[in-house]
Backbone as a printed PyTorch tensor [residue, N CA C, xyz], in Angstrom:
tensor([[[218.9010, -12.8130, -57.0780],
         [219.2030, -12.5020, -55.6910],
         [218.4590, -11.2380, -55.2410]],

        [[218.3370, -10.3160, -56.1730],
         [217.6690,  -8.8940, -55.9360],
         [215.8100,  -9.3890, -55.5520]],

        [[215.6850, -10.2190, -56.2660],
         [214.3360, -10.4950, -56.4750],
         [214.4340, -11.2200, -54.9210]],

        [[214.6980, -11.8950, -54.2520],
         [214.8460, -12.4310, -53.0930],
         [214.8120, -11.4140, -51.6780]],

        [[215.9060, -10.6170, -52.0050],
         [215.6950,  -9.7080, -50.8770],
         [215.1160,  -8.4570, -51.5610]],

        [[214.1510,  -8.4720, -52.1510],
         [212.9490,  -7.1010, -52.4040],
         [211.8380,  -7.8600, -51.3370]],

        [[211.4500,  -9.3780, -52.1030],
         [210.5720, -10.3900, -51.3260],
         [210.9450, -10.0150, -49.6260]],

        [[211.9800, -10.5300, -49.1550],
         [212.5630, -10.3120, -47.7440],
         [211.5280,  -9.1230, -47.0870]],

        [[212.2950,  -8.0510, -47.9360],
         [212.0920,  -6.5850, -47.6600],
         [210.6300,  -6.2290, -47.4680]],

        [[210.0100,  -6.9290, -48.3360],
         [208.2330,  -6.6220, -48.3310],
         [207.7050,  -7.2260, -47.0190]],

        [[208.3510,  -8.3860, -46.8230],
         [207.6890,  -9.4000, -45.5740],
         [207.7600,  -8.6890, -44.8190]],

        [[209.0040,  -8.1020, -44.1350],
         [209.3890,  -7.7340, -43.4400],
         [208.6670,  -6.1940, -43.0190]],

        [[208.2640,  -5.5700, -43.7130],
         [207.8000,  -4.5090, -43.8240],
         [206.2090,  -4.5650, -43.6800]],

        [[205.4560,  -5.5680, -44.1050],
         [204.2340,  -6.2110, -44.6440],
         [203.7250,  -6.5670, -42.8800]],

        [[204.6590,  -7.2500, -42.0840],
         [204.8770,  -7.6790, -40.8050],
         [204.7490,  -6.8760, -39.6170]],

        [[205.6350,  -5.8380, -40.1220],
         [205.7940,  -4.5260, -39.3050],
         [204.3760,  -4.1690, -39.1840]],

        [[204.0650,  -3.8580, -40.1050],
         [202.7720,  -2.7890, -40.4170],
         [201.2210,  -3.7590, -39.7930]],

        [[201.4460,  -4.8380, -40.0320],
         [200.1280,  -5.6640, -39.2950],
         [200.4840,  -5.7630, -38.1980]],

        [[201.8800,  -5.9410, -37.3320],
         [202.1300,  -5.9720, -35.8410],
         [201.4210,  -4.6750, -35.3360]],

        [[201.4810,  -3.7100, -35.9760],
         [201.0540,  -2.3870, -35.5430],
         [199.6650,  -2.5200, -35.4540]],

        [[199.1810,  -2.4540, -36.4000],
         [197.3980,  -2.3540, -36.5500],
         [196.6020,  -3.4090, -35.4020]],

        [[197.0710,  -4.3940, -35.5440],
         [196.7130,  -5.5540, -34.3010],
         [196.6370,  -4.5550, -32.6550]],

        [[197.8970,  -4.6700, -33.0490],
         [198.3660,  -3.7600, -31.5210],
         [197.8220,  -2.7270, -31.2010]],

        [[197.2830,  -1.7810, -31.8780],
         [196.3860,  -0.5150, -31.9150],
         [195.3010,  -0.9350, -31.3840]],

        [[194.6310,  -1.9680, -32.2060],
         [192.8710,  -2.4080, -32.5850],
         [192.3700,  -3.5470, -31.6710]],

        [[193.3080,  -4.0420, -30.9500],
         [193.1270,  -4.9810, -30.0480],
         [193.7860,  -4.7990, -28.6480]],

        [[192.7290,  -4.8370, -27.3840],
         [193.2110,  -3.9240, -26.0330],
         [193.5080,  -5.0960, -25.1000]],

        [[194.3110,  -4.7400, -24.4050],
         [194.9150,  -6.0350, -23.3080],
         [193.9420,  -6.1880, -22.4470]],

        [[193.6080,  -4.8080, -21.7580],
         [192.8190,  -4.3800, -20.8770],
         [191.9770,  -3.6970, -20.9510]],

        [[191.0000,  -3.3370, -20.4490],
         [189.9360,  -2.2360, -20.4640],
         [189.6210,  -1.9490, -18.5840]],

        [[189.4600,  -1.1830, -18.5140],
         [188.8740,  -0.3180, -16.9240],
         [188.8960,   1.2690, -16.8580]],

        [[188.4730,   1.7060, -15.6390],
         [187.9930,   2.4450, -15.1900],
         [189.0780,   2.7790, -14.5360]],

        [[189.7300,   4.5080, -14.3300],
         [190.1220,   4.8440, -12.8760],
         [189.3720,   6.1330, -12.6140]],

        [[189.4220,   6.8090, -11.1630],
         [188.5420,   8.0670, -10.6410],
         [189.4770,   8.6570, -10.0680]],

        [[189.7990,   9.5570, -10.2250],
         [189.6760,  10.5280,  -9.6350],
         [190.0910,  11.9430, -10.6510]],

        [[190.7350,  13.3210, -10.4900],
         [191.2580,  14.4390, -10.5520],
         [191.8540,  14.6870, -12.0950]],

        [[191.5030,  15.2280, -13.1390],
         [192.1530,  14.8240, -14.1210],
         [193.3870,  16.8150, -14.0860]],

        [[194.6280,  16.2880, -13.5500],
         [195.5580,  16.9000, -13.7640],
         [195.9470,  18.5030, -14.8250]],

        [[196.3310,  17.3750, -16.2840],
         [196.8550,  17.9300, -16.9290],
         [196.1870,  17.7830, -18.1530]],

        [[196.4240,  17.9880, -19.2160],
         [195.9850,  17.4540, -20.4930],
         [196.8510,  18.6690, -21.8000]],

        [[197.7860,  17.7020, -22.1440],
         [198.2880,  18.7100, -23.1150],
         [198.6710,  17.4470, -24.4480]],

        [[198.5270,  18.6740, -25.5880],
         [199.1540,  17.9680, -26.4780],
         [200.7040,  17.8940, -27.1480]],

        [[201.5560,  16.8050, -27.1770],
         [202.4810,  16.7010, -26.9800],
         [203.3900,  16.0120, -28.4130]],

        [[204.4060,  16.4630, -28.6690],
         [205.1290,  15.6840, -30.1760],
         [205.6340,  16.2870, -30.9980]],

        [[206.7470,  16.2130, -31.6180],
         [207.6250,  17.1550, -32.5100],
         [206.7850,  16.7690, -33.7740]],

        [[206.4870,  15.6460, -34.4370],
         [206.4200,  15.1310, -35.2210],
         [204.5440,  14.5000, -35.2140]],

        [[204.8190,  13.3760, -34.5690],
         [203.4940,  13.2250, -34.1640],
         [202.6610,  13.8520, -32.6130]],

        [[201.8490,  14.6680, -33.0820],
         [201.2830,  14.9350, -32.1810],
         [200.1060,  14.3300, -31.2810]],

        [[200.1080,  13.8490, -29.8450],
         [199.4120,  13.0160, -29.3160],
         [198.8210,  14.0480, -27.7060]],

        [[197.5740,  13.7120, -27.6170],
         [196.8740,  13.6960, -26.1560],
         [197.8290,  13.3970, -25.1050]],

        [[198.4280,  14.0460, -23.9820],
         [198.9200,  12.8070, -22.8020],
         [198.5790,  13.8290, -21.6070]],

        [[197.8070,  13.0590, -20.7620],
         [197.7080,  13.6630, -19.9260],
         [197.5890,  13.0850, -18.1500]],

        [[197.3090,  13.3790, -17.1840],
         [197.8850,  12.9610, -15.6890],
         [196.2690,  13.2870, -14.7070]],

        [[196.2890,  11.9510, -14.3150],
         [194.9250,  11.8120, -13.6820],
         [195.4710,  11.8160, -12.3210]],

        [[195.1890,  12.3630, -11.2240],
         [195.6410,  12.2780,  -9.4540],
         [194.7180,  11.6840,  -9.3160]],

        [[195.0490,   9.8200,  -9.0320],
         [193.5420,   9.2500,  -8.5610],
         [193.3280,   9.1920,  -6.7980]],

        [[192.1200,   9.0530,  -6.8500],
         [191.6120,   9.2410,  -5.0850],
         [192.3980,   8.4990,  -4.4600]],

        [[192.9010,   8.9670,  -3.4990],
         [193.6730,   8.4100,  -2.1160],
         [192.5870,   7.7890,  -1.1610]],

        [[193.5530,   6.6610,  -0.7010],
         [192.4240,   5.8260,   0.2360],
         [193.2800,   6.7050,   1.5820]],

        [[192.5810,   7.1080,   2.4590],
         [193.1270,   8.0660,   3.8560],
         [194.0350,   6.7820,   3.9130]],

        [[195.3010,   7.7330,   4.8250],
         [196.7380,   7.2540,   5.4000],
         [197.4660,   6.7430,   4.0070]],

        [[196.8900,   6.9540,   2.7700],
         [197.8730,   6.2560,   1.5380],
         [198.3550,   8.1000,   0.5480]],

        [[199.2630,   7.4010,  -0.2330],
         [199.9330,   8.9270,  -0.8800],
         [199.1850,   8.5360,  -1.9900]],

        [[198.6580,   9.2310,  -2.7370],
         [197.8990,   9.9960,  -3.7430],
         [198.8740,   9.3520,  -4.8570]],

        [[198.4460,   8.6090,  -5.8120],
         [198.8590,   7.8990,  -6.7390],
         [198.3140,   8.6830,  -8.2930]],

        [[199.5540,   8.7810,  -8.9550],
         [199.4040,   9.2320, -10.5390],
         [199.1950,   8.5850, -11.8360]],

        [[198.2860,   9.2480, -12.9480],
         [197.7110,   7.9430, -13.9600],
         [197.7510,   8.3050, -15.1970]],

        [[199.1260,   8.0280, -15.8680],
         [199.5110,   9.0740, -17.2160],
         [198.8950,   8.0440, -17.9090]],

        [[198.2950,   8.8260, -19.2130],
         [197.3020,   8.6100, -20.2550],
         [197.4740,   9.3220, -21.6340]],

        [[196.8510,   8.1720, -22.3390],
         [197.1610,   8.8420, -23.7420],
         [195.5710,   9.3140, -24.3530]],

        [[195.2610,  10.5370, -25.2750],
         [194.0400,  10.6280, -25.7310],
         [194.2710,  10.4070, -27.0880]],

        [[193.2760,   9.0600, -27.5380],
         [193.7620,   9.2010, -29.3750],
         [192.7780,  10.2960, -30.0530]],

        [[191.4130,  10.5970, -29.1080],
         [190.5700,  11.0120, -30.1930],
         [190.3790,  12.6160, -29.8500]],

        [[190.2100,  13.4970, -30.2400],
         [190.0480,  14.8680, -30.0750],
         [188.8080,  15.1420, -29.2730]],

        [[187.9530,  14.6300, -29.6970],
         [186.6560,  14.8540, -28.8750],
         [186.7670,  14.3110, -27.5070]],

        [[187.4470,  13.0890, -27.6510],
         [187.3530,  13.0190, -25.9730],
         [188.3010,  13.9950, -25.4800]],

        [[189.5800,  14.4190, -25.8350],
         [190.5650,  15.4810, -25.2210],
         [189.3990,  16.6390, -25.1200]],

        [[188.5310,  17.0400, -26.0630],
         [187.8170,  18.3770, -25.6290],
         [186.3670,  17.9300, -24.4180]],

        [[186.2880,  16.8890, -24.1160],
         [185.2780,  16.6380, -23.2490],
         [186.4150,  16.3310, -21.7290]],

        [[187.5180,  15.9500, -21.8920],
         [188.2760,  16.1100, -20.6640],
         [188.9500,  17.4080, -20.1880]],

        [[188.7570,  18.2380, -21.4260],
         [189.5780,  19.5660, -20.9160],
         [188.6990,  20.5160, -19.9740]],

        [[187.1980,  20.2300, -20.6200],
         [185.8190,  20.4380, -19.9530],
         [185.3530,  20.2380, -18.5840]],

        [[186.1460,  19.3100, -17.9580],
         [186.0950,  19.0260, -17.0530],
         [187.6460,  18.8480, -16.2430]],

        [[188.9010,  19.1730, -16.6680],
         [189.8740,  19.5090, -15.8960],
         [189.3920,  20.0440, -14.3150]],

        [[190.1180,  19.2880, -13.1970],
         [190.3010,  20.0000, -12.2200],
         [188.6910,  19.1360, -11.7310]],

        [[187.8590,  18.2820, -11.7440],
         [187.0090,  17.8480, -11.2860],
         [187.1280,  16.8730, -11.2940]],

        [[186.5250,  16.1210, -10.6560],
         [186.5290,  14.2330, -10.0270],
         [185.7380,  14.1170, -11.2770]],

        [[186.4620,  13.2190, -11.9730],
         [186.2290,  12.1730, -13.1620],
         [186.2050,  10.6580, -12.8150]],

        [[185.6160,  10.3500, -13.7170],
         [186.2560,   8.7780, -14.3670],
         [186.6730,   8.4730, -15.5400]],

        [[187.3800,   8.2180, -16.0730],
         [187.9410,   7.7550, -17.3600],
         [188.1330,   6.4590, -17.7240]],

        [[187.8190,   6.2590, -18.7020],
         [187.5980,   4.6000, -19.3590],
         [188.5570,   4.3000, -20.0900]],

        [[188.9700,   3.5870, -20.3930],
         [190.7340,   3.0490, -20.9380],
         [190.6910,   2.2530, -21.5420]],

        [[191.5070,   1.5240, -22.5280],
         [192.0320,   0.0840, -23.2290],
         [193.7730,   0.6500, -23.4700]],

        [[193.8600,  -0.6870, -22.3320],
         [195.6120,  -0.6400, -22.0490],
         [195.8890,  -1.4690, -23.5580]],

        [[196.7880,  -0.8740, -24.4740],
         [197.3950,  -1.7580, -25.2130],
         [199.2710,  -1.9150, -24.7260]],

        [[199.4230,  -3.3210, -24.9780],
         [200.9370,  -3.5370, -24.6370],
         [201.5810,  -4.1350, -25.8980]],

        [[202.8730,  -3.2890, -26.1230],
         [203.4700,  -3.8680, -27.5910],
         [204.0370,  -2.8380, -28.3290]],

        [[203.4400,  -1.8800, -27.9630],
         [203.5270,  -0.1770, -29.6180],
         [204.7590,  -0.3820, -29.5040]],

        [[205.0380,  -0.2670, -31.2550],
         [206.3230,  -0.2250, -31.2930],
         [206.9490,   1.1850, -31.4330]],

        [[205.8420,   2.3040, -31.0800],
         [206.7440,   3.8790, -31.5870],
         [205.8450,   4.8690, -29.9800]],

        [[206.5710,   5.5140, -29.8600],
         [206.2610,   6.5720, -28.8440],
         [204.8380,   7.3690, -29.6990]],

        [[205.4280,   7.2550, -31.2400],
         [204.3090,   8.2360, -32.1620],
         [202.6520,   8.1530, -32.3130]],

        [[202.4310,   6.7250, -31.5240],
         [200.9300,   6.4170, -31.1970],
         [200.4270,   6.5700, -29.5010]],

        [[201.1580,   7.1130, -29.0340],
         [200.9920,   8.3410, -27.6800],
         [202.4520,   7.5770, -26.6170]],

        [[202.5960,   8.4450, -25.6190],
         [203.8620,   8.3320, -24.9220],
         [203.0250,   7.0500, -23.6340]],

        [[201.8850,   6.6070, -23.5890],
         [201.6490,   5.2050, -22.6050],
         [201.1360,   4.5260, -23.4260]],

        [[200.8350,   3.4140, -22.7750],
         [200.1000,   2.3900, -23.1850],
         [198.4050,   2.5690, -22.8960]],

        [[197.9390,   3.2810, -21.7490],
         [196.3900,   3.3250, -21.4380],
         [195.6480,   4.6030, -22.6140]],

        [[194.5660,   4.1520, -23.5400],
         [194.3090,   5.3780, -24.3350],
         [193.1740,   5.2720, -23.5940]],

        [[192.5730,   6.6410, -23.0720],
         [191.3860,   7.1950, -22.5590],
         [190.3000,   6.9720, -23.7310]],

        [[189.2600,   5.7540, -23.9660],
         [188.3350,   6.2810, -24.5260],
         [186.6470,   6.7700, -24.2910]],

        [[186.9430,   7.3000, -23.1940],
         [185.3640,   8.1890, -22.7840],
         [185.9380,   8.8950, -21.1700]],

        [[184.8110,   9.4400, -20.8400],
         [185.3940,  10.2760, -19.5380],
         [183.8080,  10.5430, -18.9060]],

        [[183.6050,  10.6760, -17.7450],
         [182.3060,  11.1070, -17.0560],
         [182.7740,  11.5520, -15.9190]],

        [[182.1230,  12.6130, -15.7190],
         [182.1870,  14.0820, -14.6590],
         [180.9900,  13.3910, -13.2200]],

        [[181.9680,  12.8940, -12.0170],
         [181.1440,  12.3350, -11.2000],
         [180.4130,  13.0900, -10.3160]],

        [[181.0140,  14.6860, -10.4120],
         [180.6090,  15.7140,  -9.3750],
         [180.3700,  16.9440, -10.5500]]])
């Protein structure tokens, strides 16, 4: 019976761990948004992650819409901090699924950034 639920226990665990990696390594979405990059701090008791707040361009007569983001890689966090406070674009792959806050607090991870001004 022990030998049965160790088996269980591995699947189960074995399962977990490829739901994750999939979910990481494979993007729902990919795009572009522009405008203002906010904030950028790093954030986590435990795991520490990129998250930061893009103010994208307002179309006149509309309210100014917000674009929280996760950074996985350091270099891009130091090429966005570089450009804080200037009209950007940032490039993304939305993943949907994470099962832990500990692989950043959204779903969109920023991977590149270009300074339009």
């Amino acid at each position: 019976m022990r030998k049965w639920a160790l088996i269980l226990l591995l699947v189960l665990v074995g399962s977990a761990v490829l739901y994750t990696v999939a979910v990481l390594n494979f993007a729902y979405s990919s795009g572009e948004r522009a405008g203002y990059v906010l904030k950028l701090s790093r954030k986590g008791w435990i795991c520490k992650t990129w998250e930061g707040e893009l103010q994208m361009l307002a179309i006149p007569g509309a309210l100014p819409e917000k674009f929280h983001f996760t950074v996985p890689d350091d270099k891009v966090a130091e090429q966005i901090n570089q450009v804080l406070g200037k009209q950007v674009t940032l490039h993304y792959d939305e993943h949907v699924g994470i099962p832990s806050t500990c692989f950043g607090d959204t779903g969109y991870y920023v991977t590149g950034v270009e300074a339009i001004r």
